[in-house]
N, C-alpha and C positions, 0 to 999 in steps of 0.2 A: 541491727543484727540481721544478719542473713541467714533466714530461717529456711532457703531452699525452695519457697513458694512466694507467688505472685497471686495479685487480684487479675482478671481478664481484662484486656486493654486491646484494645480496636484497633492493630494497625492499620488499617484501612481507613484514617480520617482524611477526607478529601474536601478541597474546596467545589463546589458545583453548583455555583451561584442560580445558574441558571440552562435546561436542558436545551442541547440545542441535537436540532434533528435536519439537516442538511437536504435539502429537495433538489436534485438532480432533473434538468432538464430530459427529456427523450428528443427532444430537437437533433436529428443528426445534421452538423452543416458542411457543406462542401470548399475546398480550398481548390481558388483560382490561380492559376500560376499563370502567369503575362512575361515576367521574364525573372531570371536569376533573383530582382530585386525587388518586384513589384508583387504584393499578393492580395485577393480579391474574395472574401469570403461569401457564400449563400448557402442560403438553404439546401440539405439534399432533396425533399419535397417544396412545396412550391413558397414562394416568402416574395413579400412585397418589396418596394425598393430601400425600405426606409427602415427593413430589417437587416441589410447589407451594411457589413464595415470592412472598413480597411485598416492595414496595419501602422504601428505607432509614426512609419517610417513614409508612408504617403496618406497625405489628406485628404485626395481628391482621385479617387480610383480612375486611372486613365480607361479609355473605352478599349474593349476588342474592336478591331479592325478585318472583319473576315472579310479578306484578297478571295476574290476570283481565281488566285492562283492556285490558293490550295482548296476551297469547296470544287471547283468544276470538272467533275467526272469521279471525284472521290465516290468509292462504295463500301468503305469499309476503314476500323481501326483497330491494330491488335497490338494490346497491352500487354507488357510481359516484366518480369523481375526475375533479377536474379535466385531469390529463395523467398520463401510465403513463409517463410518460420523465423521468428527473428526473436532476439534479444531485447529486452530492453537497450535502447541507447546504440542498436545496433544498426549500418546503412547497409543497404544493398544497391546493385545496378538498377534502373529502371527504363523503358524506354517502349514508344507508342509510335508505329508503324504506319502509316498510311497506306494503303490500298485503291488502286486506282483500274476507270472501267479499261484503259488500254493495258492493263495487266505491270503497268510500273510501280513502284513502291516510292516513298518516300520519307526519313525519320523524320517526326512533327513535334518529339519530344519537350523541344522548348516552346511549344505553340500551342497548347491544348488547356482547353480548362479542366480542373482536378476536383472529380469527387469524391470525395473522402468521409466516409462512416463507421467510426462518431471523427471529427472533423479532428479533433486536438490529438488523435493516437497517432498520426503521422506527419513528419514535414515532407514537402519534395522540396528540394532546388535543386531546378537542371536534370540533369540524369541520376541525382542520388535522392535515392528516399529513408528517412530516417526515423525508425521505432523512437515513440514518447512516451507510447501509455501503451498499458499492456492491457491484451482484449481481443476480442476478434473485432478485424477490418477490412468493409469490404472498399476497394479502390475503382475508379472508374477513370475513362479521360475521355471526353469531349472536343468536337470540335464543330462550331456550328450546331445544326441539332445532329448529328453524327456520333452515337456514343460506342465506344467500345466493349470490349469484353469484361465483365466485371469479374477482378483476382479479390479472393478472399485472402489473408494475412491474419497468421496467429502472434501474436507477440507476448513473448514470459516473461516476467520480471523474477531475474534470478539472484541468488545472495548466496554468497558463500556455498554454491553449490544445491542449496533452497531453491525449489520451484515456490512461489506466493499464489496464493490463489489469489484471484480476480477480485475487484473492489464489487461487492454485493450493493445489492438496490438497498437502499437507506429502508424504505418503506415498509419492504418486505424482511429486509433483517430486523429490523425493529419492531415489527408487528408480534413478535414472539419472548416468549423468557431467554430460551437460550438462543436465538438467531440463526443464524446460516455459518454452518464447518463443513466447508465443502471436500477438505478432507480429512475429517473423522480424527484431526488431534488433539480434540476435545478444547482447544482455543477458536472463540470467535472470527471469522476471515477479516472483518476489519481489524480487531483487535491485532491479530499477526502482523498484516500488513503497517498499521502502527512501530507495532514494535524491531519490526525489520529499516523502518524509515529512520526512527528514532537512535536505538541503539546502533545498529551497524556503521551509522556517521561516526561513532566512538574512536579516535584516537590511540587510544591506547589496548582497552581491552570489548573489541565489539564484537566477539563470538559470545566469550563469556556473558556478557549482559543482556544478548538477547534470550539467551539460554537461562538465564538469572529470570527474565520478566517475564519469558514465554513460559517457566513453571509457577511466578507466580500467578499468571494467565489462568493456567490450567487450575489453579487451587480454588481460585474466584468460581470461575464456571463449574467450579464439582459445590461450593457451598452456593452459589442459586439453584444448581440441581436437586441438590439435599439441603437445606438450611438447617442442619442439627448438631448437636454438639460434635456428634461425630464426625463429625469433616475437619473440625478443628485441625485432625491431622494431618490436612491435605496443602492449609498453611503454613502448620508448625515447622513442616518439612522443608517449605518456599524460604522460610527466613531464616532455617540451620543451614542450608545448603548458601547463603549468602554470607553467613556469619562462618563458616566454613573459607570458605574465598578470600573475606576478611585475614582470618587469623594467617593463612597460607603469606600473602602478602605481604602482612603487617610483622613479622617475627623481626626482634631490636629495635623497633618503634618504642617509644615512650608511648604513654596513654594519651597526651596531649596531640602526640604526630599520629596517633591512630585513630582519636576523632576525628581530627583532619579531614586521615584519609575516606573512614567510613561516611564522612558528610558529602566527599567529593566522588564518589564510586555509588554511592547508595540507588539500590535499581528502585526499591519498596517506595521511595519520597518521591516519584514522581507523580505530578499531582495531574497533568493531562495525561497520564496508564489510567490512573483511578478513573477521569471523567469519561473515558473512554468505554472501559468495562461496565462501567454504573451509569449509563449514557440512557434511560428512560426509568420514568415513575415506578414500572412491573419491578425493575432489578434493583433502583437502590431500594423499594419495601419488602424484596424478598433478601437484602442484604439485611434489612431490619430485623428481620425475622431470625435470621441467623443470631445477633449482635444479642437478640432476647435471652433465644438460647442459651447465649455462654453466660448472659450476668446471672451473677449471685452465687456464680460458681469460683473454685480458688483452684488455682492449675501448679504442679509443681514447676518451677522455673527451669527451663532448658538452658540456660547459660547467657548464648546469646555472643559467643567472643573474647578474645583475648583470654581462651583457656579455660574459663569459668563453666562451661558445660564440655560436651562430647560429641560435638557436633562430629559429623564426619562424611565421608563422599556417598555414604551411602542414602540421606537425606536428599542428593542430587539426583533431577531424573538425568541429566545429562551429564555423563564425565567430565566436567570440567578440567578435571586435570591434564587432559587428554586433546584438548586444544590448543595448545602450544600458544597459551599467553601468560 
């Protein structure tokens, strides 16, 4: 009989075997460019030989050859790009000038070694430089001991019109309950950047399900802020606003095509969101804490779909409707 009430039930059961907390070198290293094909990595500070590698595609880093032609009289080298504000995934022109004492010039572009920090945010080949990771970066070119101007480069990783914030120091977001929101939308910066990587790959509906995780993002970090019963409804709202979506979707589905599809679409079942947000000992016992909270308690049943409640768009922090998927 459906008496219209439920016992409290944890959607938030996650696998998390094991915490893992990711240690990020500060090592910035520097990429050599030799030619279009050849590339030579070191240190941006100083690194012995046996810390240099090369890539998949040569095994035996061929040597610079500094010609007399171009060190003799050289006084100078200026580095220059088309735009210091870049996109993810985005290239600009780049090209390094020689200056010379008889006042000639010379492009050395393809002749110069490439310092780059942190080394992986950008590639060169040739005259194009290409945004990887988003961050600040500062660029330098080389040649002999002759270094250039050094350009700083901002690179955004942008979504759907999303600015992401920047991947936060593991160490120092982790040293806290609630970590680093570097902008104040009360979601984790890693946690975002997760779920921008994850759902936005989506096929089909990848506004909605970022929109979908990133409130239940928001739910999570309001119940480690408060673990009382009262936040309860901060999830209640995360999985009406999904079961919402659900029903919109699923209208002349059978029950069997609507499990289907809530098994195939479900934001709430992904189990690396969960390790992610519950990512150190502080937060899953301050999720504990919460979970104490609700037992022993009996909550009248919100539905949950396929009509049986009243969910509706106002459960949503985001219009969903409104996304045109």
């Amino acid at each position: 009989m459906d008496t219209g009430k439920s016992f409290y039930h944890d959607p938030f059961h996650y696998h998390n075997n094991e915490i893992r907390e990711n240690m990020t070198s500060k090592l910035c290293e520097a990429t050599l460019l030799l030619s279009a094909s050849f590339l030579l990595f070191t240190g941006c500070g100083d690194s012995s030989e046996s810390e240099k590698q090369t890539n998949s595609n040569q095994s035996t880093p061929p040597q610079i050859t500094e010609t007399s032609e171009l060190l003799k009289g050289l006084k100078s080298l200026t580095l220059s790009v088309d735009k210091t504000t870049l996109n993810k995934d985005e290239k600009t022109s780049v090209k390094v000038m020689a200056n010379y004492d008889d006042g000639t010039t010379k492009d050395l572009t393809g002749k110069v070694e490439w310092i780059i920090c942190p080394q992986e945010s950008v590639d060169v080949n040739g005259t194009v430089l290409t945004a990887k990771k988003d961050g600040n970066v500062t660029v330098q070119a080389k040649v002999g001991t002759t270094l250039s101007n050094t350009l700083n480069l901002t690179i955004a990783w942008v979504v759907n019109g999303h600015v992401l914030p920047h991947e936060p120091d593991p160490t120092v977001n982790n040293s806290t309950l609630l970590g680093i929101d570097s902008n104040d939308n009360g979601v984790r910066d890693d946690v975002e950047r997760y779920i921008y990587e994850r759902f936005g790959k989506d096929p089909e509906y990848p506004k909605t399900k970022i929109a979908l995780a990133m409130q239940d993002a928001w739910s999570t970090q309001k119940i480690l802020e408060t673990p009382t019963i009262e936040s309860k409804k901060y999830l209640d709202d995360a999985i009406d606003c999904q079961y919402y979506w659900f029903d919109k979707k699923t209208q002349g589905l059978s029950g069997y095509e609507f499990i289907q599809y809530s098994v195939k679409h479900k934001v709430f079942d992904d189990i690396n969101l969960k390790d992610k947000m519950l990512n150190t000992k502080q937060r899953i016992l301050r999720k504990f804490k919460f979970n104490e909270a609700c037992s022993g308690h009996i909550f009248r049943g919100r539905g949950r779909g396929r009509g049986r409640g009243k969910e509706t768009i106002d459960s949503c922090q985001t219009n969903i409707d409104m996304l045109g998927e």
